[in-house]
PQR file with spaces between the fields and no chain letter, atoms N, CA, C, O and H, PARSE charges and radii, in Angstrom:
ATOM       1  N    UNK     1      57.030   41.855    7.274 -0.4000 1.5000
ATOM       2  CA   UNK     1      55.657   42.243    7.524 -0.0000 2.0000
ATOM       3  C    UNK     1      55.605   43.543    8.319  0.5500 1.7000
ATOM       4  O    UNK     1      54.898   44.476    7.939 -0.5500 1.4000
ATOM       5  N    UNK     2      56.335   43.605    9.397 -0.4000 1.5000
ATOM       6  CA   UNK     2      56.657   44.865    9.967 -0.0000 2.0000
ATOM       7  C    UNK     2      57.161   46.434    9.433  0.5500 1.7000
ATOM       8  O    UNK     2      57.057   47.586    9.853 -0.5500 1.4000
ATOM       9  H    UNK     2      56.909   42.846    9.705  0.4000 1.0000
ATOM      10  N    UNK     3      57.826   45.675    8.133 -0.4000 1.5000
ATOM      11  CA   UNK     3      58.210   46.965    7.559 -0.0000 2.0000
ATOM      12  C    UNK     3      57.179   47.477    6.440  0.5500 1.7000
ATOM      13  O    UNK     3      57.130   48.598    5.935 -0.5500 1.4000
ATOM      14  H    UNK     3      57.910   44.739    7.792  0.4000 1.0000
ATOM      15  N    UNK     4      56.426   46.441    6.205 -0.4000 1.5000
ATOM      16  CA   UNK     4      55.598   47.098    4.857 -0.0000 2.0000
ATOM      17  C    UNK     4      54.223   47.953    5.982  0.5500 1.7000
ATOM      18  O    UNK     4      53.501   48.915    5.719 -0.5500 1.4000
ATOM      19  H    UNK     4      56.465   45.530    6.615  0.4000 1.0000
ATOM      20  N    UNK     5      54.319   47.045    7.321 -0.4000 1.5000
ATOM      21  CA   UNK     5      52.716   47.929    7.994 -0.0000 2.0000
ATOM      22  C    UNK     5      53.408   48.836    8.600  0.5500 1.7000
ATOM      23  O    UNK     5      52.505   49.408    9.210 -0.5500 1.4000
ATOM      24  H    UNK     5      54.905   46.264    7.535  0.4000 1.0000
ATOM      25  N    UNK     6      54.211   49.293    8.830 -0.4000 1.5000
ATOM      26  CA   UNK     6      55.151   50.788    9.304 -0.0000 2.0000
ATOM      27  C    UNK     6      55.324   51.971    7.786  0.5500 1.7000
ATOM      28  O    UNK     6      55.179   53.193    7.737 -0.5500 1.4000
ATOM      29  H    UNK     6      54.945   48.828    8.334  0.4000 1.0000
ATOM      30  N    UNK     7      55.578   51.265    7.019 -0.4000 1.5000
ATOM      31  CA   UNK     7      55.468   52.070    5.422 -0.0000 2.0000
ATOM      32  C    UNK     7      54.261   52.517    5.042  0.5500 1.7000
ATOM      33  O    UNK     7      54.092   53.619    4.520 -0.5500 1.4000
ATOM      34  H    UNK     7      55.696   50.273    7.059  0.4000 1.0000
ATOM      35  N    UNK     8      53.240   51.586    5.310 -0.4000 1.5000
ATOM      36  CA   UNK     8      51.457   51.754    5.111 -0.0000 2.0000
ATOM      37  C    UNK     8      51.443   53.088    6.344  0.5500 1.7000
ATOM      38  O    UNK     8      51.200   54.257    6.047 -0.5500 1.4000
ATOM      39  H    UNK     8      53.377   50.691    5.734  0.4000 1.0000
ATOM      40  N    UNK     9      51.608   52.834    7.078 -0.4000 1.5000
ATOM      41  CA   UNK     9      51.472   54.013    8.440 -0.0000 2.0000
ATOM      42  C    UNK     9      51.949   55.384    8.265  0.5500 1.7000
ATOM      43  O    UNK     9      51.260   56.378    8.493 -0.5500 1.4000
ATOM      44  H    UNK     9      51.806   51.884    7.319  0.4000 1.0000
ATOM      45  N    UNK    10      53.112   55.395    7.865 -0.4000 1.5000
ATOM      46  CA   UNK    10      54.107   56.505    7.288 -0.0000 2.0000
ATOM      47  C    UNK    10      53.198   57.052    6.290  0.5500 1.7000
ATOM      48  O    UNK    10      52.701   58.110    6.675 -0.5500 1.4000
ATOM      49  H    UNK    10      53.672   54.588    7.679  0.4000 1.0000
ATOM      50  N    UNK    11      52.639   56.505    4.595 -0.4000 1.5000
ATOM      51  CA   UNK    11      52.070   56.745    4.011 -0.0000 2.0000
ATOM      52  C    UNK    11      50.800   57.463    4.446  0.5500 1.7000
ATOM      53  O    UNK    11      50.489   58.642    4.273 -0.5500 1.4000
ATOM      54  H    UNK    11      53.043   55.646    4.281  0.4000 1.0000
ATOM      55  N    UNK    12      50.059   56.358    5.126 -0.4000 1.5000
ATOM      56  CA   UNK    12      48.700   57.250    5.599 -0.0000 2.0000
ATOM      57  C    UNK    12      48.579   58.708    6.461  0.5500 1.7000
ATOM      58  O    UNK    12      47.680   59.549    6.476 -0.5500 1.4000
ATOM      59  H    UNK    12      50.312   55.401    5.266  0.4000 1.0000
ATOM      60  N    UNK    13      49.697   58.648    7.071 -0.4000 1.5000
ATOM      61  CA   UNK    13      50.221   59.777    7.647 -0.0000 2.0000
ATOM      62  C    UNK    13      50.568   60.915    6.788  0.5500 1.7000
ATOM      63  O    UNK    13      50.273   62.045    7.177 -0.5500 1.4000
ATOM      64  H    UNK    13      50.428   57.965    7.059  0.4000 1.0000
ATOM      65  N    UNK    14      51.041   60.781    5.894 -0.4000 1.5000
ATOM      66  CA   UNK    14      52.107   61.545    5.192 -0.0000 2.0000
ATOM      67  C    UNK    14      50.180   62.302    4.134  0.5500 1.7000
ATOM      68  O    UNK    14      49.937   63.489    3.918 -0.5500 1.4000
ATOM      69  H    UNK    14      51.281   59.863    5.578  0.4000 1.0000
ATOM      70  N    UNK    15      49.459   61.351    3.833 -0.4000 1.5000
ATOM      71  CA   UNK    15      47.925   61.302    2.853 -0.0000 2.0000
ATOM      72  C    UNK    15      47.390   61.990    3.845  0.5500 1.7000
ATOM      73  O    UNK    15      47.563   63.187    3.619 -0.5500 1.4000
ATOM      74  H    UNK    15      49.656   60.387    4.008  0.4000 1.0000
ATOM      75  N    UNK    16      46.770   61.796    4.929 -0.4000 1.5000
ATOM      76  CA   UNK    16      45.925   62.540    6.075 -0.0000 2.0000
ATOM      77  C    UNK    16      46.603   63.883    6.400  0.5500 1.7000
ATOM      78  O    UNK    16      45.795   64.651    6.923 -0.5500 1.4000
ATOM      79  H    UNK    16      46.629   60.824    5.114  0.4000 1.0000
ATOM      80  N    UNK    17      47.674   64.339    6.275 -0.4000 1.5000
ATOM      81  CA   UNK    17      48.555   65.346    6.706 -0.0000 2.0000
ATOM      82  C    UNK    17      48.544   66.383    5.741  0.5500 1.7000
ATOM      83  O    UNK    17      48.590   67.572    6.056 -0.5500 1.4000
ATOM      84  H    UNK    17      48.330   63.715    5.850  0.4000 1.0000
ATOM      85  N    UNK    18      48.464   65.836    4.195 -0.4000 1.5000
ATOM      86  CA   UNK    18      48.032   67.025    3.406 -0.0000 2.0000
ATOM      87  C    UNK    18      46.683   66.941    3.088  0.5500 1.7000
ATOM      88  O    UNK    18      46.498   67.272    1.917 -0.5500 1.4000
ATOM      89  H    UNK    18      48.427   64.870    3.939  0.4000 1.0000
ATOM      90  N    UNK    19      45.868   66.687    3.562 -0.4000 1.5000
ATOM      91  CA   UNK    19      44.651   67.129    3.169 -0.0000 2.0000
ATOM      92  C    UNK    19      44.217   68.230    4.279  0.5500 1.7000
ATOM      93  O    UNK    19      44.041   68.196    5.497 -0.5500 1.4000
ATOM      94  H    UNK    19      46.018   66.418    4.513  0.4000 1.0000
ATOM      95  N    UNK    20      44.102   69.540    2.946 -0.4000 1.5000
ATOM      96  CA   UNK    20      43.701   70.114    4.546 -0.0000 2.0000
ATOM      97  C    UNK    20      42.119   70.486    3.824  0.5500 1.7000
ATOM      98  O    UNK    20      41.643   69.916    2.842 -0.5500 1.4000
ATOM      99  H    UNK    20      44.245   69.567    1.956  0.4000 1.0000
ATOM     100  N    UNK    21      41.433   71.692    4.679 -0.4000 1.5000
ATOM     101  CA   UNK    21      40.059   71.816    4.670 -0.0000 2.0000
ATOM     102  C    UNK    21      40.170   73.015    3.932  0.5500 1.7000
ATOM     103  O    UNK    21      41.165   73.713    4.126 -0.5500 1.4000
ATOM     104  H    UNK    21      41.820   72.156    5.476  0.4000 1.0000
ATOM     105  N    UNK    22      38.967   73.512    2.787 -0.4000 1.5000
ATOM     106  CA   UNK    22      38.723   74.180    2.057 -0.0000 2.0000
ATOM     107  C    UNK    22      38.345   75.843    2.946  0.5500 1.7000
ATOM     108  O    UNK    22      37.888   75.884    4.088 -0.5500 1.4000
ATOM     109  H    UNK    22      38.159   72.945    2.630  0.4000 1.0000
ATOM     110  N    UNK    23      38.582   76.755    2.321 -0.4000 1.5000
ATOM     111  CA   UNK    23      39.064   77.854    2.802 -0.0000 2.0000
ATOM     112  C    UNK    23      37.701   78.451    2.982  0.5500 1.7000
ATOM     113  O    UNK    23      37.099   78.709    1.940 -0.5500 1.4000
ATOM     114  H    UNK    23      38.953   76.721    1.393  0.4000 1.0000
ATOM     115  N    UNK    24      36.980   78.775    4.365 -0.4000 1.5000
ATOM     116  CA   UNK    24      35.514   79.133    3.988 -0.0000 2.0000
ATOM     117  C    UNK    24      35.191   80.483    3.958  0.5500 1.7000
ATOM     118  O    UNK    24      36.109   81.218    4.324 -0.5500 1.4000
ATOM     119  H    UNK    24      37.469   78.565    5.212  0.4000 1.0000
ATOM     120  N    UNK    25      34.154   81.028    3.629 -0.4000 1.5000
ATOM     121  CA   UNK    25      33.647   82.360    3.456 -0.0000 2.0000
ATOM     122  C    UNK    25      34.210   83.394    4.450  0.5500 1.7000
ATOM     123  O    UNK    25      34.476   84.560    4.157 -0.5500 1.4000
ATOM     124  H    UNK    25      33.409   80.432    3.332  0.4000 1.0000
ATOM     125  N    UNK    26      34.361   82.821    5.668 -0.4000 1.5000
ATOM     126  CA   UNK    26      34.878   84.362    6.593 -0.0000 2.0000
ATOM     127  C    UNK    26      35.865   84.635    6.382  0.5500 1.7000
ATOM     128  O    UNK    26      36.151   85.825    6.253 -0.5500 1.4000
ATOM     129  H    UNK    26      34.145   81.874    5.905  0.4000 1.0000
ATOM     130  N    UNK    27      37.133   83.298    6.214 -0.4000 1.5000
ATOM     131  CA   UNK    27      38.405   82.999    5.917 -0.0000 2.0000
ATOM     132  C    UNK    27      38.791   83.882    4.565  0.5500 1.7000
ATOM     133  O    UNK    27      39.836   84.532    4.553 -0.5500 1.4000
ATOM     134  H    UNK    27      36.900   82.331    6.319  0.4000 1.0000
ATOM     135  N    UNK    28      38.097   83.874    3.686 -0.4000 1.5000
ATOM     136  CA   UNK    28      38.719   84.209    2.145 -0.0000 2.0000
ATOM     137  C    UNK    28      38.268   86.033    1.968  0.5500 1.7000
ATOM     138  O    UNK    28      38.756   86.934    1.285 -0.5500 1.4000
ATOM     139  H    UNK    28      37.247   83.346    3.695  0.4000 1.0000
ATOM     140  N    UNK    29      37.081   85.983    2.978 -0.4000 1.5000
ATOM     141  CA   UNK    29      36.431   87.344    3.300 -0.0000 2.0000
ATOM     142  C    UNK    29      37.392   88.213    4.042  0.5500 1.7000
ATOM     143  O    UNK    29      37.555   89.227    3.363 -0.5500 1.4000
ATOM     144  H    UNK    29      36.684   85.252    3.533  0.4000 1.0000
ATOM     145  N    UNK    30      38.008   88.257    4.993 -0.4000 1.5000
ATOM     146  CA   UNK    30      38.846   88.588    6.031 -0.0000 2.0000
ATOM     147  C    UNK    30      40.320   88.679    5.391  0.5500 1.7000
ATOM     148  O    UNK    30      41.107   89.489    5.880 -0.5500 1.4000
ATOM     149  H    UNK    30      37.876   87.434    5.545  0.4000 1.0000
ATOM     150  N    UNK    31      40.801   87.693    4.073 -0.4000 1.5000
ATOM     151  CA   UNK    31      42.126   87.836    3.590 -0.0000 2.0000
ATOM     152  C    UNK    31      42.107   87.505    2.335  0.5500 1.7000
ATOM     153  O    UNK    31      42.250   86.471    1.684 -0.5500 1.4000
ATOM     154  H    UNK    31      40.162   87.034    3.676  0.4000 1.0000
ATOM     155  N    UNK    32      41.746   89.404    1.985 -0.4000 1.5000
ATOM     156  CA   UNK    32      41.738   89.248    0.038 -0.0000 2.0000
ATOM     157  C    UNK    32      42.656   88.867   -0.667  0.5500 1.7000
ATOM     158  O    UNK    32      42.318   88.647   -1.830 -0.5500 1.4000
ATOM     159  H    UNK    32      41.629   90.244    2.514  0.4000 1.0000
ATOM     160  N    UNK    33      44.477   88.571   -0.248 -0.4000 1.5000
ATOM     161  CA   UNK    33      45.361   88.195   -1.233 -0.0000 2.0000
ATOM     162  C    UNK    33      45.061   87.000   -1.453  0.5500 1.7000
ATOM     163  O    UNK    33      44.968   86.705   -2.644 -0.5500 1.4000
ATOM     164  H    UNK    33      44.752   88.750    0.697  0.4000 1.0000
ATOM     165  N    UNK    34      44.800   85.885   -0.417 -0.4000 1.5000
ATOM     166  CA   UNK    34      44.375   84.522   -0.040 -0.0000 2.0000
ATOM     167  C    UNK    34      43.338   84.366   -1.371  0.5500 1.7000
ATOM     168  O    UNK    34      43.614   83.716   -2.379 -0.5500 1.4000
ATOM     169  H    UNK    34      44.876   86.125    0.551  0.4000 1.0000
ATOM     170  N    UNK    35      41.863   85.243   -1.102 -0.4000 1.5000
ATOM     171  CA   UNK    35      40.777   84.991   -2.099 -0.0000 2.0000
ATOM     172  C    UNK    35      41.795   85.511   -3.358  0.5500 1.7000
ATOM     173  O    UNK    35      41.859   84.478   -4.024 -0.5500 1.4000
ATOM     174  H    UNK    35      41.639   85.772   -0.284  0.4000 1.0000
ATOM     175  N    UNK    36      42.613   86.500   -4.056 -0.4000 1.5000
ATOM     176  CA   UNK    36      42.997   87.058   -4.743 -0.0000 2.0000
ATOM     177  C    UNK    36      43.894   85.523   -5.678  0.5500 1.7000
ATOM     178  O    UNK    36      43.546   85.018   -6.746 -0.5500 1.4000
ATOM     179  H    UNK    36      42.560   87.339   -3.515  0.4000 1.0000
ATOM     180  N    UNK    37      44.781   85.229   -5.011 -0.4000 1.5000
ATOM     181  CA   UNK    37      45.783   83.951   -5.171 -0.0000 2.0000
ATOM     182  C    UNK    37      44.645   82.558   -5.557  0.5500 1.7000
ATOM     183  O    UNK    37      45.146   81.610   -6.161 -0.5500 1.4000
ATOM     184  H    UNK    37      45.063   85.639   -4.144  0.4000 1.0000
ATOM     185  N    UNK    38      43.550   82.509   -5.289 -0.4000 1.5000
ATOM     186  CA   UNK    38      42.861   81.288   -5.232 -0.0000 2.0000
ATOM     187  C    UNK    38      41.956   81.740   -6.279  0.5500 1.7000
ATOM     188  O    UNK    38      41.728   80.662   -6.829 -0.5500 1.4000
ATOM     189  H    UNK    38      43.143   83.280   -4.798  0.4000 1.0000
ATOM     190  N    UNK    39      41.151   82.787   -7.055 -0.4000 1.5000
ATOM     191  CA   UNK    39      40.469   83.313   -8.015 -0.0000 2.0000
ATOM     192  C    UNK    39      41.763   83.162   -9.204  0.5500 1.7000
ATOM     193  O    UNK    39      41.432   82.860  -10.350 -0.5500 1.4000
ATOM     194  H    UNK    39      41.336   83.662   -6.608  0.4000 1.0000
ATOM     195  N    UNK    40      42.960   83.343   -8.943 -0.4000 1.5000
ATOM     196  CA   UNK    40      44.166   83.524  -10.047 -0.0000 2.0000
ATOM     197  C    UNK    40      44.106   81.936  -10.671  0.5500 1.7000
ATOM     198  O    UNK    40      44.139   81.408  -11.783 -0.5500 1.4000
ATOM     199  H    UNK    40      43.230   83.588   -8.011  0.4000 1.0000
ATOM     200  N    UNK    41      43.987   81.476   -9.115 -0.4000 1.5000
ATOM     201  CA   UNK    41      44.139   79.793  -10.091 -0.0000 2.0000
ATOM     202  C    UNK    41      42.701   79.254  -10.235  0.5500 1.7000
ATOM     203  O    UNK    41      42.454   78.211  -10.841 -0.5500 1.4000
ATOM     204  H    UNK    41      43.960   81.905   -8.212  0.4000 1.0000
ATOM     205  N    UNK    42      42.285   79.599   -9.970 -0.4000 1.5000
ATOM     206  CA   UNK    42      40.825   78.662  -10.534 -0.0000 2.0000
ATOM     207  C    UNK    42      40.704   79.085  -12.129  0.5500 1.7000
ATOM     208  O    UNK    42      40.305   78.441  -13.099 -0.5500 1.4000
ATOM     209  H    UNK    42      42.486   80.445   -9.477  0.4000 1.0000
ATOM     210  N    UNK    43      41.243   80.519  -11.994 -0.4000 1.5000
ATOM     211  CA   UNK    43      40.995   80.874  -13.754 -0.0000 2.0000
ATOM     212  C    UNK    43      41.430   80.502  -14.484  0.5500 1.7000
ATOM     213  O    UNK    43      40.931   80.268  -15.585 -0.5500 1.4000
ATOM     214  H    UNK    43      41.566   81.043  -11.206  0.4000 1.0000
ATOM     215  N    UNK    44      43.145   80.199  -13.938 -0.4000 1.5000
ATOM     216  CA   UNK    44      43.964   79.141  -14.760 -0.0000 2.0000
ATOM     217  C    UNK    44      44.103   77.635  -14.736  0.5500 1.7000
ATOM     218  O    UNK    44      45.012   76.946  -15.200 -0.5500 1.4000
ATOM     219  H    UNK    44      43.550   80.388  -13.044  0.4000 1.0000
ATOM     220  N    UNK    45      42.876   77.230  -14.018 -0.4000 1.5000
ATOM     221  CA   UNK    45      42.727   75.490  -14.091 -0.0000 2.0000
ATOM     222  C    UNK    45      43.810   75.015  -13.233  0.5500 1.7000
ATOM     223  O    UNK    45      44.086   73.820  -13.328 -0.5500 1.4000
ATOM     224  H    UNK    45      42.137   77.790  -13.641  0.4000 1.0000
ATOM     225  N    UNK    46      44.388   75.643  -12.517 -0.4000 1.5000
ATOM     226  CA   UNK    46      45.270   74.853  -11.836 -0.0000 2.0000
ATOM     227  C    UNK    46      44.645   74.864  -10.628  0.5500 1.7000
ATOM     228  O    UNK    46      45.014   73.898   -9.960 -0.5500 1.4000
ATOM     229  H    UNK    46      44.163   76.614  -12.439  0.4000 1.0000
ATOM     230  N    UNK    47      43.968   75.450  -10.150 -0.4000 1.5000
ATOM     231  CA   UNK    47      43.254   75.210   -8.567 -0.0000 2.0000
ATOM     232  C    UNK    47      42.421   74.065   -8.642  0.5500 1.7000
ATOM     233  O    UNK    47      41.654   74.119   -9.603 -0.5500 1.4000
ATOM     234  H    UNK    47      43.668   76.235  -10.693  0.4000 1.0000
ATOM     235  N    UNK    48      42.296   72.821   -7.788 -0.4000 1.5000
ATOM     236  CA   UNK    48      41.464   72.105   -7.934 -0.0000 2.0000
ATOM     237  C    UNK    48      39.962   71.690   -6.820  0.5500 1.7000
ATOM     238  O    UNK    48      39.141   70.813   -7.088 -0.5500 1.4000
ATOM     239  H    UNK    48      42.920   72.777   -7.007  0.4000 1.0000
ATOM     240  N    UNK    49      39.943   72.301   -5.972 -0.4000 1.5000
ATOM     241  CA   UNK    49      38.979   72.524   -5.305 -0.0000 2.0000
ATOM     242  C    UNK    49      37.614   73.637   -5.562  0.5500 1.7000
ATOM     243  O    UNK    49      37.529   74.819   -5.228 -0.5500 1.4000
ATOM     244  H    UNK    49      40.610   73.014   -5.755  0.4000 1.0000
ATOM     245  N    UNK    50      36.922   73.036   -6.060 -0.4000 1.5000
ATOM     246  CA   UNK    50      35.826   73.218   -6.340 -0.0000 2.0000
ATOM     247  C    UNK    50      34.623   74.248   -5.638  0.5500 1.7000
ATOM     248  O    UNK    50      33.894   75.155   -6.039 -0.5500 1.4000
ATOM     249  H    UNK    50      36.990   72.076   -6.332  0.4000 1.0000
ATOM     250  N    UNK    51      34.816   73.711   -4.668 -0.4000 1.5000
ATOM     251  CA   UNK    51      34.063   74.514   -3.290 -0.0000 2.0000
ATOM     252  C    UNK    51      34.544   75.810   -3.150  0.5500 1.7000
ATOM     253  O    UNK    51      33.801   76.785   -3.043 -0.5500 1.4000
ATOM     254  H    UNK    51      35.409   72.974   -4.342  0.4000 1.0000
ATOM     255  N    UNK    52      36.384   75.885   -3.144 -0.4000 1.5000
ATOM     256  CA   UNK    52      37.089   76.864   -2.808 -0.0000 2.0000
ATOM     257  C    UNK    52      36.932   77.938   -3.836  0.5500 1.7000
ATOM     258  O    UNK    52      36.914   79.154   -3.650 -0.5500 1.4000
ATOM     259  H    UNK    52      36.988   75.093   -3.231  0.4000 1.0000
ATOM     260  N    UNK    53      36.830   77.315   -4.876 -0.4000 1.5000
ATOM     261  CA   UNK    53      36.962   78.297   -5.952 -0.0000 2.0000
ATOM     262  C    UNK    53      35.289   79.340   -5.757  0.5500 1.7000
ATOM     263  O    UNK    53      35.388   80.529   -5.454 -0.5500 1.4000
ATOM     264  H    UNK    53      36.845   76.327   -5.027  0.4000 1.0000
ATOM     265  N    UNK    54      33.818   78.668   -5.985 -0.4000 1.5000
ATOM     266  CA   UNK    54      32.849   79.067   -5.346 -0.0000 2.0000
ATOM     267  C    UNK    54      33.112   80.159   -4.340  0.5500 1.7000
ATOM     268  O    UNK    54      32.978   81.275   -4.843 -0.5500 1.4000
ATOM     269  H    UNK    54      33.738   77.702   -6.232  0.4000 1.0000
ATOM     270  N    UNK    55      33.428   80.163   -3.136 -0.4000 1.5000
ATOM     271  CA   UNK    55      33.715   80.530   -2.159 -0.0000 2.0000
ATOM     272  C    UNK    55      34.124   81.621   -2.324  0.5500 1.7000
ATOM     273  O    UNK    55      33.493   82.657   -2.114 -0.5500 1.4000
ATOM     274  H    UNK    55      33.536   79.257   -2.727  0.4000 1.0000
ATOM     275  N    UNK    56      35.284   81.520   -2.739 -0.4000 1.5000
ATOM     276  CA   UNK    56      36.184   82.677   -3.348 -0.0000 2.0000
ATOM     277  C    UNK    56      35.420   84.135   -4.229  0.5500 1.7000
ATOM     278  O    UNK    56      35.465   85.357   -4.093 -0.5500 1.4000
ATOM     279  H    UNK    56      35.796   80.679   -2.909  0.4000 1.0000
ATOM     280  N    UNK    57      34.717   83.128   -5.189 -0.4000 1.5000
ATOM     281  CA   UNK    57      33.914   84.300   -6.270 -0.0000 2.0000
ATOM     282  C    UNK    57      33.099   84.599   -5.291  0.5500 1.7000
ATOM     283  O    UNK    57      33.269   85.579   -4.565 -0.5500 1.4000
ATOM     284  H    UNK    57      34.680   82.134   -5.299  0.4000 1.0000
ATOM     285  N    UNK    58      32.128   83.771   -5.182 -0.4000 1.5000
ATOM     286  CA   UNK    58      30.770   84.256   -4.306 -0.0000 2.0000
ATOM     287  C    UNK    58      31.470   85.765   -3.052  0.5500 1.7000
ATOM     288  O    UNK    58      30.939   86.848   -2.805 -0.5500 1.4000
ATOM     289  H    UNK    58      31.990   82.975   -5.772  0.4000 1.0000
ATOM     290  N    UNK    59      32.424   85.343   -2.675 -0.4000 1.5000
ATOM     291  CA   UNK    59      33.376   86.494   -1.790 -0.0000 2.0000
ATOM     292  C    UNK    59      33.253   87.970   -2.751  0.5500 1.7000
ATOM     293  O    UNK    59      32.792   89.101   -2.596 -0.5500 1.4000
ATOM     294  H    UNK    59      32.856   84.464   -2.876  0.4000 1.0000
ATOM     295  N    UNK    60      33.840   87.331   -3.634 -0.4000 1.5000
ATOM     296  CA   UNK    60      34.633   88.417   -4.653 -0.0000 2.0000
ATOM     297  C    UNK    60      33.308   89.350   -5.318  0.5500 1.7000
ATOM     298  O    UNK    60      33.370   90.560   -5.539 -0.5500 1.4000
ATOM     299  H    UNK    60      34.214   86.412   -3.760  0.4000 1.0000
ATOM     300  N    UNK    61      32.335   88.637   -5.524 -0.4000 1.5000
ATOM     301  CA   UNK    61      31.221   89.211   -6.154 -0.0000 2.0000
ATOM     302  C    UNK    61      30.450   90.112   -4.786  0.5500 1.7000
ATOM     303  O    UNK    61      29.792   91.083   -5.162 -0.5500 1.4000
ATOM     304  H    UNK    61      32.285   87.654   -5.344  0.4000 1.0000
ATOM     305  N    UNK    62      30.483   89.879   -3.359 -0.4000 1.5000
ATOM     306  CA   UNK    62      29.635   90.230   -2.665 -0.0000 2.0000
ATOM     307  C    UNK    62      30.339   91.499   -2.099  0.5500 1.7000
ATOM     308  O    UNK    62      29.644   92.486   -1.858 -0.5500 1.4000
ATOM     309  H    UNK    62      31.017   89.091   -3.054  0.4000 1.0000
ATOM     310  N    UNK    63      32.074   91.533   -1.808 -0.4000 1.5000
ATOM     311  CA   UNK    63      32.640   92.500   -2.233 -0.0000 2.0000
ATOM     312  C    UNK    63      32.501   94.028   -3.078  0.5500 1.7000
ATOM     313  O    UNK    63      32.566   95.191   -2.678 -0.5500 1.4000
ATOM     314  H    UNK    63      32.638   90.731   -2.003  0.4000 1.0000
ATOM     315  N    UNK    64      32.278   93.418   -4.438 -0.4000 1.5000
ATOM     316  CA   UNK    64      31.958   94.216   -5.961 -0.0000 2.0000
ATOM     317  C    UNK    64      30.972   94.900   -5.417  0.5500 1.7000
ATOM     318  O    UNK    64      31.238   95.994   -4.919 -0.5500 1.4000
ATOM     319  H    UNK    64      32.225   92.474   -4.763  0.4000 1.0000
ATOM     320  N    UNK    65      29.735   94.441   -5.399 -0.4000 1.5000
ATOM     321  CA   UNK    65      28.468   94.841   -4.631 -0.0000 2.0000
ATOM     322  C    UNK    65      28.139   95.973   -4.065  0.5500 1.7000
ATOM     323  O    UNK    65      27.472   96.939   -4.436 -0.5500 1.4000
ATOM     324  H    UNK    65      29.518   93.553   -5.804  0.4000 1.0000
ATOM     325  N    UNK    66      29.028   95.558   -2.575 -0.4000 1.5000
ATOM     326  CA   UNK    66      29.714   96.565   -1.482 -0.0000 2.0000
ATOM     327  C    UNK    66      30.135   98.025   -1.923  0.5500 1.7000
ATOM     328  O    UNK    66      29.810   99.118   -1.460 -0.5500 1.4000
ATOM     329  H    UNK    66      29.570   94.774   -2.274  0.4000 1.0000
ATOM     330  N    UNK    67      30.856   97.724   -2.830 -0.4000 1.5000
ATOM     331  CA   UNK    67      31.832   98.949   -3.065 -0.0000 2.0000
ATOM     332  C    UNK    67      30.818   99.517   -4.409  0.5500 1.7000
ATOM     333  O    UNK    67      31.312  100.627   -4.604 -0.5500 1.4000
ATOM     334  H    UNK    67      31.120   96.836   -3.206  0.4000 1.0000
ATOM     335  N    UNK    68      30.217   99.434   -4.949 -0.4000 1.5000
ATOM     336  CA   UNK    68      29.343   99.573   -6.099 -0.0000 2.0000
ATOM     337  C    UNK    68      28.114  100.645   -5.122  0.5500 1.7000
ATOM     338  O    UNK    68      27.894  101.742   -5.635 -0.5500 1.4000
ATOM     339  H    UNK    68      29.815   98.532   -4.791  0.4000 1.0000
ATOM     340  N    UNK    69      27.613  100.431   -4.231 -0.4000 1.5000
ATOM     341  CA   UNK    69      26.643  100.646   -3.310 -0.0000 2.0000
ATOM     342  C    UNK    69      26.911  102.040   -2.458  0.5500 1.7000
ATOM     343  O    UNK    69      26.021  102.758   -2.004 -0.5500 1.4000
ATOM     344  H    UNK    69      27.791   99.540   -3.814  0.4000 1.0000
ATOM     345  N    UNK    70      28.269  102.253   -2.349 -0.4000 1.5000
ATOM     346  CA   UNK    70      28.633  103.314   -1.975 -0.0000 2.0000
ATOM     347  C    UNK    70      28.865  103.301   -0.211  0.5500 1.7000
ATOM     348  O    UNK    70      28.608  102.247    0.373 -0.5500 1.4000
ATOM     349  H    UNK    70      28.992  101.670   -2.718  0.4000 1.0000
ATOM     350  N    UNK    71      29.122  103.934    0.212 -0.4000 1.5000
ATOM     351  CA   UNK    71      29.257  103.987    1.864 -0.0000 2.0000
ATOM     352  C    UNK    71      27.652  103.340    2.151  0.5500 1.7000
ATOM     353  O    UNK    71      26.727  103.221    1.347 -0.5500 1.4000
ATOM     354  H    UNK    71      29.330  104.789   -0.262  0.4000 1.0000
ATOM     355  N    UNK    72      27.711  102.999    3.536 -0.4000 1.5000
ATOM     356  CA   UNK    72      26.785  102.643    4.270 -0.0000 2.0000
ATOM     357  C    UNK    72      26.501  104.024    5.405  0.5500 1.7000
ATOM     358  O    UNK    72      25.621  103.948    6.262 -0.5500 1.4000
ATOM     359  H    UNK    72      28.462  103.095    4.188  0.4000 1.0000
């Protein structure tokens, strides 16, 4: 009994430990290879965060914008 609720523990540990938190707007804003690497895979279906991918474009598009607009 001890070893299967020490294995459950290990596990939940090991589950809680990779989940990490989705990369937000200042984050992906501040480090374009980051947004660059995360736009690569959302295009190729291998990224699976949803939010992140959002994030990323919405970045990438407000960027485009920027530079479209000319100096400030």
């Amino acid at each position: 009994m001890k070893r299967a609720v020490g294995t459950c523990a290990i596990l939940l540990t090991i589950l809680v430990a990779g989940c990490g938190q989705s990369a937000g707007k200042a984050e992906l804003k501040s480090d374009p290879k980051l947004r660059s690497q995360i736009l690569a895979a959302c295009a190729d279906g291998t990224h699976t965060d949803a939010q992140e991918c959002s994030n990323a474009k919405a970045i990438e598009n407000a960027d485009k914008l920027d530079r479209s607009l000319g100096p400030k």
